[in-house]
N, C-alpha and C positions, 0 to 999 in steps of 0.2 A: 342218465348220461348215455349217451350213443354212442359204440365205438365200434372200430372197421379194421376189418383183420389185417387186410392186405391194404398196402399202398403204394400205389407206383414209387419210382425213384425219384421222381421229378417233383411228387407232392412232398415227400420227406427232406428235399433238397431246397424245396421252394420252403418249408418250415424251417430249416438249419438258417435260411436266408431270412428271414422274420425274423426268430430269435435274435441274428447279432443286429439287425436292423432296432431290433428293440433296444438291445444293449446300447446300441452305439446311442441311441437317442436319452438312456440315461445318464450317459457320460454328459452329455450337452445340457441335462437338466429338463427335459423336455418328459415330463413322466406321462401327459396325456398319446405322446405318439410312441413311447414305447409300451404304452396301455395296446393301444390297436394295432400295435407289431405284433406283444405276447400272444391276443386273441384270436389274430388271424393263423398266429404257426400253431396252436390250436386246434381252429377251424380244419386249417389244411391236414394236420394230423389224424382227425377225426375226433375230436373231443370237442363236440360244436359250444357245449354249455358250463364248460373245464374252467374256471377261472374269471375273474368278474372281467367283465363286458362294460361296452361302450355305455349300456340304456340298464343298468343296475345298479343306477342311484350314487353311487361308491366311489366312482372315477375323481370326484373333485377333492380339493384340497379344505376339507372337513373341520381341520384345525388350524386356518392362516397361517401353515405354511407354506415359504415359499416352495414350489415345485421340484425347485433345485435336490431340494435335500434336508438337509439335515433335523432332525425332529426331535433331538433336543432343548427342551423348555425356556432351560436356561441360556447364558452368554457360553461359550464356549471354555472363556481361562476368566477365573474372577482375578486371581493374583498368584503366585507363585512366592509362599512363603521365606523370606530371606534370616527371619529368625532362629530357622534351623541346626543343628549341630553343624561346627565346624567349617562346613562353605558353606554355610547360609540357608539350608535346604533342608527339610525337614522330612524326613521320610520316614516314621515311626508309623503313628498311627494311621498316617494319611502319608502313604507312601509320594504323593506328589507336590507335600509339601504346600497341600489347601485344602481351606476348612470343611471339613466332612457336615457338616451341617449344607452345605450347598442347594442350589435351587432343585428342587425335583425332578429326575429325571425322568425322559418322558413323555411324549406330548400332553397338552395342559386338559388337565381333568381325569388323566387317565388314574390318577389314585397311586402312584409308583411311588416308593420309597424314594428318600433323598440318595443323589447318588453320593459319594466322596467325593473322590478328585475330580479338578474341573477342567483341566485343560487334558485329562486322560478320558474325558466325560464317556463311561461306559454306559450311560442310559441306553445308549444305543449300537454300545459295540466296541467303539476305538474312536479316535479322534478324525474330525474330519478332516481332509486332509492326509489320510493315512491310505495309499493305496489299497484296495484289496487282490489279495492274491488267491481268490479261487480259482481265475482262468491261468494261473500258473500251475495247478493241480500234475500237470504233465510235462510242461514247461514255462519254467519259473523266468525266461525270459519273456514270454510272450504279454506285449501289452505294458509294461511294466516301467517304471521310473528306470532311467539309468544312473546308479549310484557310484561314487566314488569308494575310498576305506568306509569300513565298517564301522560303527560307532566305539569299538574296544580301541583302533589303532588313527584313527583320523580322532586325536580328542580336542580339536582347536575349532571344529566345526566349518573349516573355510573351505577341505575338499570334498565336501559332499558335493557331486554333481548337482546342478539344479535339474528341475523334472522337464522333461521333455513333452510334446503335445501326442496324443496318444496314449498315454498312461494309463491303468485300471487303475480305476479311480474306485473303484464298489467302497463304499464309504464303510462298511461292516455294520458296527454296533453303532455308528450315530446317526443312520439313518439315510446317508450318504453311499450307504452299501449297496443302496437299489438302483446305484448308477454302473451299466454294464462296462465289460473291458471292452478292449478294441478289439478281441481278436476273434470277438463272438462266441467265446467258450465261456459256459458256467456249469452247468450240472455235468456235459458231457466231454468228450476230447480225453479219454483216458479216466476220468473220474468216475467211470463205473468199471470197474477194473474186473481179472477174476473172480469168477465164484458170486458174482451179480446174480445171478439165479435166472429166472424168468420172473419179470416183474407182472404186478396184474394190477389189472385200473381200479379204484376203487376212491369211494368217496371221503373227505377229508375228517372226516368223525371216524375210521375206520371201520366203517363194514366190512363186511367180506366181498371181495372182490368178484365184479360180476364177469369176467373173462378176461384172460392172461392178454397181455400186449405183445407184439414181436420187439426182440430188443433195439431196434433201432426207432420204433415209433414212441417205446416208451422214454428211451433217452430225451429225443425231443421234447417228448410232453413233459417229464420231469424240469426242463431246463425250461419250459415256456413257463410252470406253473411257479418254479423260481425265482422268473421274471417279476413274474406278476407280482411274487409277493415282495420283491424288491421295491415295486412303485410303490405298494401299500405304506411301508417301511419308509421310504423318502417321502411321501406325504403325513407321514405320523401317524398311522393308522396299524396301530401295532398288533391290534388281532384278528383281522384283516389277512395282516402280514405272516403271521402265523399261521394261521390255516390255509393257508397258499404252502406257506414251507412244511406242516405235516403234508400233508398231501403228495407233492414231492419226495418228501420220506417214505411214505408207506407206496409209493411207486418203484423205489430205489431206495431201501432199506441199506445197504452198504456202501451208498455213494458218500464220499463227504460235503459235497455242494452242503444240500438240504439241513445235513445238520450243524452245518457251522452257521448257518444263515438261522437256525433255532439257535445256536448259542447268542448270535450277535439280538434276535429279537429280545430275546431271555434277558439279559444285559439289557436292550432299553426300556422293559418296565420295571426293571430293578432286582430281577430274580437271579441274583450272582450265582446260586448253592445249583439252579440248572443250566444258567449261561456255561458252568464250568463243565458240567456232565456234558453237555452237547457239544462242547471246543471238545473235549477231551476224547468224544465219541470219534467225532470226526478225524482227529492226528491220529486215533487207533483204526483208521479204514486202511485199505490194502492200498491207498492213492490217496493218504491227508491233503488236508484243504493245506495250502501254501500259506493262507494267512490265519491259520487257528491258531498256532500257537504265539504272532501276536498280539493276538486277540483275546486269550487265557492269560500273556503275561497282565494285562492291563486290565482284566477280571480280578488275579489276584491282586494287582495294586490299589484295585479298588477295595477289596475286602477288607485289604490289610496283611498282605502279606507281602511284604518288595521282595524277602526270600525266595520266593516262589516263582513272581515275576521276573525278576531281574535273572533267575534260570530259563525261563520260556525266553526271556531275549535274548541269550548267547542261543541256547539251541540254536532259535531262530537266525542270528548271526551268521554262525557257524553254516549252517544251510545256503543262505545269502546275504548280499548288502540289506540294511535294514534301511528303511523309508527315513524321512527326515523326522517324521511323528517319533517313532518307535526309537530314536537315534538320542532325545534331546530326552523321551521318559529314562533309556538307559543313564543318558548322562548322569539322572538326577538319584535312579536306583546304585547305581556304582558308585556315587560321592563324588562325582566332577566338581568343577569348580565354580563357582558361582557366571564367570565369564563365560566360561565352556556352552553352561545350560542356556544363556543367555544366548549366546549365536546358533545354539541347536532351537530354538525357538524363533528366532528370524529367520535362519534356512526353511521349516516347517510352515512359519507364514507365508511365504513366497510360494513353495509349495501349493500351498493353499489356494495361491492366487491363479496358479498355473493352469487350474480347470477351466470348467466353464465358469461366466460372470454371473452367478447366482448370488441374491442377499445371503445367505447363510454361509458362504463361503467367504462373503466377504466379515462378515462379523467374526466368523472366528480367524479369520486373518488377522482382523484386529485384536482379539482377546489374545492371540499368542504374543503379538507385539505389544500390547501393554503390559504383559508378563514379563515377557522381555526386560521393559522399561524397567520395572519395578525392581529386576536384576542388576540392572546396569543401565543409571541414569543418565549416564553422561555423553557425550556427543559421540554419533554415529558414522561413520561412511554412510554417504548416499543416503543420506536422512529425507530428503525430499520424496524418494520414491518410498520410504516407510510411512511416511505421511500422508502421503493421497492413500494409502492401502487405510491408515486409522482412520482416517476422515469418510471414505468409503463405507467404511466396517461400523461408525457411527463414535467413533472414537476420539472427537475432532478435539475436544480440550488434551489428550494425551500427543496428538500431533502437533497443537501448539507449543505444548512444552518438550517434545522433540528437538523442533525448528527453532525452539528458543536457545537451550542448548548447542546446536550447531550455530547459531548465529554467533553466541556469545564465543566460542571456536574460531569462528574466520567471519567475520563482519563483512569482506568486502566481497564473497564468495556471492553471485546474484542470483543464483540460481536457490538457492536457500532463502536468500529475504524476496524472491518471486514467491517461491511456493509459499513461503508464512504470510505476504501481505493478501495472496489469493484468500488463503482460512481464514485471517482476523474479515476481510472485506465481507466473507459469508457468512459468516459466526450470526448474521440475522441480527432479530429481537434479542437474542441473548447475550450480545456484547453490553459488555460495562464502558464507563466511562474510561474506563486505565485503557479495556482494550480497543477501544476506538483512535485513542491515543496511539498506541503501538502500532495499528492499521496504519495510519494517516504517515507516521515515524518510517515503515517500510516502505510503504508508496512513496515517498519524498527520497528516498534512498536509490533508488531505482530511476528516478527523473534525468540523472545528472550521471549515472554510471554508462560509461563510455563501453565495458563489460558487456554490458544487459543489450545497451539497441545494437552492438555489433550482432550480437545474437538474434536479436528482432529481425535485423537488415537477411540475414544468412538464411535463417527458417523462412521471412519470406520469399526467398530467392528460388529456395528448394518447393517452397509449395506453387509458386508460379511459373516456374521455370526461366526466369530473367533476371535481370542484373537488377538491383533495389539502389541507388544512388544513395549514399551518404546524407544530402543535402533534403533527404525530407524528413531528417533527423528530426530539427526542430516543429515543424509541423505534428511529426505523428507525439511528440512531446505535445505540446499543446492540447494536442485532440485526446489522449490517455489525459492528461489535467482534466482538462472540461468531465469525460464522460466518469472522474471519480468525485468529483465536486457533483455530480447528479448521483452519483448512490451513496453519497456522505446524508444519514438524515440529520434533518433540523434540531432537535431534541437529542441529544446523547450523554446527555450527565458529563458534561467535560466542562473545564473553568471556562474554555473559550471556545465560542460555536466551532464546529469543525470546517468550516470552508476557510474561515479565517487562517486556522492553523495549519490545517496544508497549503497556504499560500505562504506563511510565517517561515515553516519546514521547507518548502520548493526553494523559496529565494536564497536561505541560508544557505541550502545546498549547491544552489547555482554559484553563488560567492565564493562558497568552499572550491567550486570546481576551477573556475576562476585561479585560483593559485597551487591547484596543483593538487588539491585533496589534505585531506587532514593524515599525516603517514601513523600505519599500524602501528600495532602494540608492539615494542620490540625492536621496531624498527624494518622487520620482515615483513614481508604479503603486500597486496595489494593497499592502496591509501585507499579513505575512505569519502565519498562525496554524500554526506547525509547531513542533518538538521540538530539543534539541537536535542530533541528526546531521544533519538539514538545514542547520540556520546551521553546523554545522562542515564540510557536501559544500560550501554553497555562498562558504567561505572569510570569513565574517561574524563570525568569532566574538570580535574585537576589536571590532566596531561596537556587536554586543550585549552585550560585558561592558559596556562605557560607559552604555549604553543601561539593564542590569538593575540601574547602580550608581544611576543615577537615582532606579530604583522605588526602591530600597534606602532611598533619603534618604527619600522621601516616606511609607515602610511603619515605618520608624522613628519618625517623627511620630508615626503613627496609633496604635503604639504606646503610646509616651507616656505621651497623651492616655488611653487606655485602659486603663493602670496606674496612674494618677489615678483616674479614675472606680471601680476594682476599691476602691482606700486608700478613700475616701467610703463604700462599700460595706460593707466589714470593719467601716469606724469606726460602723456604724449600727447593725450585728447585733451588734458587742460591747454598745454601749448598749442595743440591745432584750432579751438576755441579762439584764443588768442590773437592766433595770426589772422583772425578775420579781422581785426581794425584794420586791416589795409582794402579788406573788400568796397567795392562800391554801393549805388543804393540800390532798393530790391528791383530797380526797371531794368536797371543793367541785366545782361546778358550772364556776366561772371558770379552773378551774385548768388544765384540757385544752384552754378557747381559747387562754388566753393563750402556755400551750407550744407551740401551732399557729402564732401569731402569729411568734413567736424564732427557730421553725425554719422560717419563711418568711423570715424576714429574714436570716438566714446563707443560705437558699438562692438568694437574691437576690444573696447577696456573692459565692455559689460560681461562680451560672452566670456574673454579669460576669468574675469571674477565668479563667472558663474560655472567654468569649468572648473574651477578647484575644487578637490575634491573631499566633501566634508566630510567631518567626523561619524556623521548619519550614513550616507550612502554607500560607504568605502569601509564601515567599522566592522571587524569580527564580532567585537563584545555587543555591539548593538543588534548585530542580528541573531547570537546563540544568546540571547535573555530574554527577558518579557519586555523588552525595551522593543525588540522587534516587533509586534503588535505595533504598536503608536507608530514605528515607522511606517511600517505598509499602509496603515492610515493615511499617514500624509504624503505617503507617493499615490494613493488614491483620490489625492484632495479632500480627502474627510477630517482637514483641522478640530472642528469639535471632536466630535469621534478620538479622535490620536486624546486629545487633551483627556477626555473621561475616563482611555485606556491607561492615561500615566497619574490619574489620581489615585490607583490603587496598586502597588507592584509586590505586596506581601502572597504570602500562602496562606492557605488558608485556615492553618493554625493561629498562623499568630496575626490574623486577621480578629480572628473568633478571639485573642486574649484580649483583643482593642489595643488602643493608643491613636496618634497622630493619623487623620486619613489621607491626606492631598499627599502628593510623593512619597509617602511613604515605602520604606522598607524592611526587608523582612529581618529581626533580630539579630545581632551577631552571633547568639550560640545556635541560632536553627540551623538544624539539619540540612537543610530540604534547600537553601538556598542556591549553592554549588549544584545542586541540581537541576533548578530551572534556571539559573544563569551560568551555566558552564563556561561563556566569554569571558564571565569576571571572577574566575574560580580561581586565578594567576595572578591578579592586580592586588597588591597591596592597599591596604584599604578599602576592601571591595566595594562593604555595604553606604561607605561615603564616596564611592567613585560611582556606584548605579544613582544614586540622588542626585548627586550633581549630572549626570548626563541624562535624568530623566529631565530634570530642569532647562535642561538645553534642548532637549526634544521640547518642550511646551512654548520654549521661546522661538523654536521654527512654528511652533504649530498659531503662535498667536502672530505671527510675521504672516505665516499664508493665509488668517483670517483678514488680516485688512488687508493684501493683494485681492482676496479676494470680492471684497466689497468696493475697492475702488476700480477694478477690470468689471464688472458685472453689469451689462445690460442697462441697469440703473444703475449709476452708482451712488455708492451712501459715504459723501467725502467724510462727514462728521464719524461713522463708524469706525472709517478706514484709521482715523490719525485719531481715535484712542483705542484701538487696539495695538496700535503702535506704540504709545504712550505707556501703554502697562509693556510691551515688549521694551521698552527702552529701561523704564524702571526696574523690571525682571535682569536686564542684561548685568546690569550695574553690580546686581548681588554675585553675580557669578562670574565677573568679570571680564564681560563679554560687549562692554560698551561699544566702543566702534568699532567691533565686526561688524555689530546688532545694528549700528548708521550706517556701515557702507551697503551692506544687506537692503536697508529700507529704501538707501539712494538707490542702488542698481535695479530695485523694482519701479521705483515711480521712473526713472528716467525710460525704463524699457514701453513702460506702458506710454506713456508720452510720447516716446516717438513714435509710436504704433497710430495713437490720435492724428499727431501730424501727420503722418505718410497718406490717413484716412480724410484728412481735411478738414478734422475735428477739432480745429485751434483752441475754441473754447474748453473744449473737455482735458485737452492738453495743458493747457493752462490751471485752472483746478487742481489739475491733480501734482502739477509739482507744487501750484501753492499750498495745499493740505498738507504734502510734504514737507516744505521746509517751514510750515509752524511747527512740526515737531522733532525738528532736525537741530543739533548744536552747531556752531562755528565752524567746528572740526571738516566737517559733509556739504557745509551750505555751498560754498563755491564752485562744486560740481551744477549741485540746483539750478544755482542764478545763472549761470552761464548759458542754460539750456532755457532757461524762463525767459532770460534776455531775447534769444531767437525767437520763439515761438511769440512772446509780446509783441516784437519786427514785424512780424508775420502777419499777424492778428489787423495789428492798428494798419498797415500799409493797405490791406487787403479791404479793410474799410473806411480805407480814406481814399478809395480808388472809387467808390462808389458814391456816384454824382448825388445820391437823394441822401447817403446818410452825412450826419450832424460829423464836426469832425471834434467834439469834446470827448470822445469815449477814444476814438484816434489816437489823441493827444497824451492821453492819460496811460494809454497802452504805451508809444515809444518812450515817454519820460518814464514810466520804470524799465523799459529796457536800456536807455541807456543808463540808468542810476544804475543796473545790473554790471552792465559792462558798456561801460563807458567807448571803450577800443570796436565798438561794433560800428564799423563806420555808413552805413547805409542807412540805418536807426538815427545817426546823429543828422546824416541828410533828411534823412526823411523826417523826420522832429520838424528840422528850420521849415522847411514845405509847408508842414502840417497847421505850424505854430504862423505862418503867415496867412495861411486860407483861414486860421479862424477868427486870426485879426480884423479883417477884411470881414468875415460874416459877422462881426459884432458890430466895426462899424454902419455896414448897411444895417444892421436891427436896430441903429441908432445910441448904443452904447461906446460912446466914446472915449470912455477912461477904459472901458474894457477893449478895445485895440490896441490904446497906448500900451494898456500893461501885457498886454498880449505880443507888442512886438518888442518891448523890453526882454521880456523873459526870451524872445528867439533870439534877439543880438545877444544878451546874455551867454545862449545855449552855443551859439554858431562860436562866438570869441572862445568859448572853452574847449568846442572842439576844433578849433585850430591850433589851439596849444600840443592838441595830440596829435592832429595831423596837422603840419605848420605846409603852405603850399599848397594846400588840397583846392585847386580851381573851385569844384563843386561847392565847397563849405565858403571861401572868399566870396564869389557870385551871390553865394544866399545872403552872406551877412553884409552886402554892399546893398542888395536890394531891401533887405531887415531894415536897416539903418535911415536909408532914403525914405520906407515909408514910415517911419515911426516918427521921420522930420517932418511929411507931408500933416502925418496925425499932429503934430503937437503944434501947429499953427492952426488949425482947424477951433474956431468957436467950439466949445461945450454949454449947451443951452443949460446942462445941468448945472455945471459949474455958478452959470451967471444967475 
């Protein structure tokens, strides 16, 4: 090694400028540039070959750890025993109250005994997390957390200061100690005090020293070879780290740097009996290390002595504020309370977090707060921000059941079912089916909370810097639907695919929101806009059957009320039907308003019938059970589909014990029912109140199978009117008859007028006659009424046309007027009909078939003057009927003769 006696100020100035350069980069976690800081204040020192270098193989991270820090093998807190004496904390043998058997401390392979405590893990010194206070050696302000009461007099854990950015962070004994203060002091700044001697360079096996250093160059070099062995130390490289800190020592034999930084390396290969001689050495220097005797209490508590400890921590106290680490081990050495230890463990994780964003800080972030948890299960303040720290730290099942916990707390709170539906959505391959379930249940929570997109709207206002409109609420709803139905996978072990079921979940919730939300437990808090699995996680589902029996009453009103108004309706468009006997025939002018008029006023009766609002689309119970599946089916048009979803409505217990399959339901004594049908958790009679309304869902869903075969492209009339036929038979069991007719009338007449307005007489025709063969008495007179027009229609339209035959004519207006008789242009246009075809039988030479051809029109014309008496049109026809039926019956029949 080369060394240089004199050196300007500016090279000793320029190395004082390295060293904190180095430091500051291990505060950051950056151990390769506080590498090439140490080497350069070094270089500049004149110790060109002093300490490993850039190209000495050494530099890297040897043992996969992260660079950050901490070189501890193990997790940082396995658990914090609560079986303990008294407050739950057991401090005998294993003063921290966890199992001395623990992971080895260490880095891996090094061969170190087990350490004891885990969350005091001295494998490497102290916990991480734990400031170090070397560069306090002079002044204990410098660099340093700013703390609140001490741990003796603050014992509720809430005024400990949180750490501020700046902090010495030197991790000590866990490896984290190789991270510099801020203030750039380590070895020196008073820590080589009087009686320092004259130090002399010399190599790290102890030789004899090849020539004395001036005291200012050796300071520096002492605190660079410090450094150095600080990084060794944070990359797990513990003897390495070691011969960097004798080296140091035998530079500055009565500095306490060197030798606390031997006690902390001592401690993490497991060698307690000299970690403590070198703490010990060190508080015996003329200038103690600030944090050795943290560092000795958590030696002894690791040995086994809390005695001894929990005296190095008042010392320590007494001295200054203790860190949050050293605050939460007091807690646990002095018999705090189980609660106590428990928030000195969340303070200490935060803490934790306050560094730089290294993995190993984040892990043991997390192992304080599953300690924590383990203390005190039960719901947190600010549980969300504990959460992304566990999820971070790799702890994500202990953050699930955090956020579980605060849900179960305040359900309507959204900032909590944000953070828990974010973790179940990411939980990966590793989600079960339950928690897929739970994902799908918090995202469906959040769709409909008025809460959550206020917040959306505001964060993005702040991130844009413009005003976010209200009004693209339901949009950005929609586009969060879509992009969570693409990361819902196919496959999840759930009874119903997942895309289904957060539409099941969204709807219900949207309905909930619709009337105002389901109100809190209590009566307090916010109400809640969520799905059914939510009121069944959160045990609700009795509160809300009560709650949906309510609507139920008031939704049956509305009813009613609106089954009235439908009857006024019908009763208006039969009379406006009616009043067309006074119409004239279809050449007239009047005739195609007044048709306009009739088929407004039945479409008047249709839409109110079809406005009412049914027990499907308006029901609580239907949408918080499995009854809502089959709905959303058939609001998708997937009639099959719904029908397959309501052949099975049990669990899947007492699926597996068998019995009845088609509607069935799940036993009276199961469990699990009230569960997945929370709707009908309220309704007397439940499990015969869910049958019967599955049964009325199959009777929509077999009503919109044959709508849908008689609207189709082709249609299949035969299909349409038996699937009708089993809906009409079905209705009857449940007693649902003519609804189940006015239902089937209001389809075929809609779709009929649709044909007519299309010019599709034929097709309009068809379809009310497929209709009313399977329609009773009760519905027909809606039918005929409209079959009668459309017949009009039909036959005029091709008795206007010169080339066609007029028997197909004739046969259309005589059932329309057998329909309706009062149709007075029908009964005109009959006599017309029935005389042009008189006339073409007698030119074909058929003479008995004119006669009887103008019979049946004087017949037709005299009956319809009974209805209309006076009717010019109908007199003129049947004067001219009559005359030629006299010219026909004097007329030779050759057949006759």
């Amino acid at each position: 090694m080369t060394t240089q006696t004199t050196k300007t100020r500016t090279d000793l100035s320029q190395a004082e400028q390295a060293c904190a350069e180095g430091e500051s980069a291990l505060e950051r976690g950056d151990t390769s540039a506080a590498e090439n800081h140490f080497t350069r204040a070094l270089r500049l020192a004149g110790v060109g070959d002093g300490g490993a270098t850039e190209g000495d193989g050494r530099g890297g991270d040897g043992w996969g750890h992260d660079a950050q820090g901490d070189a501890h093998a193990g997790d940082a807190v396995d658990a914090v025993d609560a079986g303990g004496p008294e407050r739950g904390i057991d401090v005998g043998s294993d003063a921290y109250g966890v199992d001395a058997g623990g992971p080895a401390c260490g880095s891996p392979g090094t061969g170190g005994p087990p350490h004891g405590p885990d969350t005091y893990d001295l494998g490497t010194g102290g916990p991480t997390g734990v400031p170090d206070a070397e560069s306090q050696a002079a002044d204990r302000n410098a660099g340093t957390l700013v703390h609140g009461p001490d741990a003796e007099t603050d014992t509720d854990g809430l005024n400990a200061a949180a750490p501020v950015p700046g902090r010495d962070v030197e991790r000590d004994a866990y490896g984290l100690g190789a991270r510099g203060s801020t203030d750039g002091s380590d070895t020196d700044r008073g820590m080589y005090g009087p009686g320092a001697g004259s130090p002399t360079l010399g190599p790290a096996t102890g030789n004899p020293a090849r020539s004395p250093l001036p005291e200012g160059v050796a300071r520096v070099v002492a605190r660079a070879w410090t450094g150095v062995g600080r990084v060794w130390l944070a990359r797990g490289e513990g003897a390495g780290a070691e011969a960097e800190f004798e080296r140091a020592h035998a530079l500055r034999p009565s500095a306490a740097g060197p030798l606390h930084w031997l006690g902390c390396a001592a401690a993490h290969r497991g060698d307690l009996a000299a970690a403590e001689r070198h703490l010990t050495a060190s508080l015996a220097c003329a200038v103690p290390h600030g944090r050795s005797l943290v560092q000795r209490a958590y030696v002894h508590a690791r040995a086994g002595n809390p005695d001894s400890a929990l005296g190095d921590l008042r010392a320590a106290a007494s001295a200054g504020p203790l860190d949050d680490e050293a605050r939460w081990l007091f807690a646990v050495l002095a018999g705090g309370s189980t609660r106590e230890v428990a928030l000195r463990l969340r303070r200490a994780a935060l803490a934790a977090l306050g560094g730089h964003d290294g993995d190993e800080l984040r892990r043991r972030a997390a192992a304080l707060l599953a300690a924590a948890r383990g203390l005190d299960p039960g719901s947190w303040s600010s549980s969300p921000l504990y959460a992304v720290a566990l999820v971070r730290g790799g702890c994500r099942a202990a953050a699930v059941a955090l956020l579980d916990d605060a849900v179960r707390d305040d359900p309507s709170d959204y900032r909590v079912t944000h953070t828990l539906a974010v973790g179940l959505l990411n939980s990966g391959d590793a989600g079960s089916g339950s928690t897929w379930e739970r994902c799908v249940a918090a995202w469906a929570a959040l769709l409909h909370d008025a809460g959550f997109w206020a917040h959306v709207l505001e964060s993005a206002s702040r991130r844009y810097g413009v005003d976010v409109e209200p009004s693209l609420v339901p949009v950005l709803r929609a586009g969060l639907r879509e992009a969570l139905e693409r990361c819902l996978p196919d496959d999840a072990g759930t009874r119903v695919a997942l895309g289904p079921l957060l539409q099941r979940e969204a709807d219900a919730a949207k309905l909930l929101a619709a009337i105002g939300g389901f109100p809190a437990a209590g009566g307090g808090g916010a109400p809640l806009f969520c799905g059914p699995l939510r009121i069944a996680e959160l045990g609700r589902s009795a509160e809300f059957g009560a709650f949906a029996a309510a609507w139920e009453q008031s939704f049956a009103i509305a009813r009613t009320a609106s089954a009235s108004a439908s009857v006024d309706a019908r009763a208006q468009s039969f009379a406006a039907g009616s009043a067309t006997s006074a119409e004239v025939e279809a050449e007239t002018e009047a005739g195609p308003e007044a048709e306009a008029e009739a088929e407004a006023a039945t479409a008047t009766a249709t839409a109110t019938a079809t406005a009412t609002p049914s027990a499907a689309s308006t029901s609580l119970t239907y949408a918080f059970s499995e009854l809502g599946f089959a709905r959303l089916l058939l609001g998708q048009d997937k009639a099959v589909d719904a029908l397959a979803a309501l052949s099975e409505l049990r669990c899947p217990r007492c699926r597996a014990r068998g019995g009845p399959g088609a509607g069935a339901v799940c036993e009276p004594a199961c469990g699990r029912f009230d569960e997945l049908n929370p709707g009908y958790a309220g309704v007397p009679d439940k499990h015969l109140r869910l049958s019967l309304d599955a049964r009325g869902l199959a009777l929509e869903a077999r009503l919109s199978m044959g709508r849908s075969e008689m609207t189709s492209a082709r249609p299949d009339f035969g299909a349409a009117a038996a699937y009708w036929r089993r809906a009409l038979v079905h209705s009857r069991e449940i007693d649902r008859y003519r609804e189940t007719q006015t239902a089937i009338v209001d389809m075929a007449l809609g779709a009929a007028r649709a044909a007519h307005r299309d010019g599709r007489l034929s097709l309009a025709v068809s379809t009310l006659d497929a209709t009313r063969s399977v329609i009773g008495a009760n519905e027909r007179g809606r039918l005929e009424g409209q079959l009668a027009r459309v017949l009009a229609d039909r036959g005029i339209s091709v008795a206007n046309d010169a080339e066609a035959l007029l028997d197909r004519p004739a046969a259309d207006l005589r059932r329309s007027v057998a329909f309706n008789p009062h149709l007075l242009r029908a009964q005109v246009s009959l006599g017309i009909v029935l005389r042009g075809l008189a006339a073409a039988r007698w030119s074909s030479g058929s003479l008995s078939g004119a006669r009887d051809t103008l019979r049946e029109a004087v017949d037709q014309l005299t009956a319809a003057l009974a209805l209309f008496p006076d009717e010019p049109d109908l007199e003129e026809l049947r004067e001219a009927a009559v005359a030629d039926l006299d010219h026909v019956m004097w007329q030779p029949d050759e057949s006759e003769q």
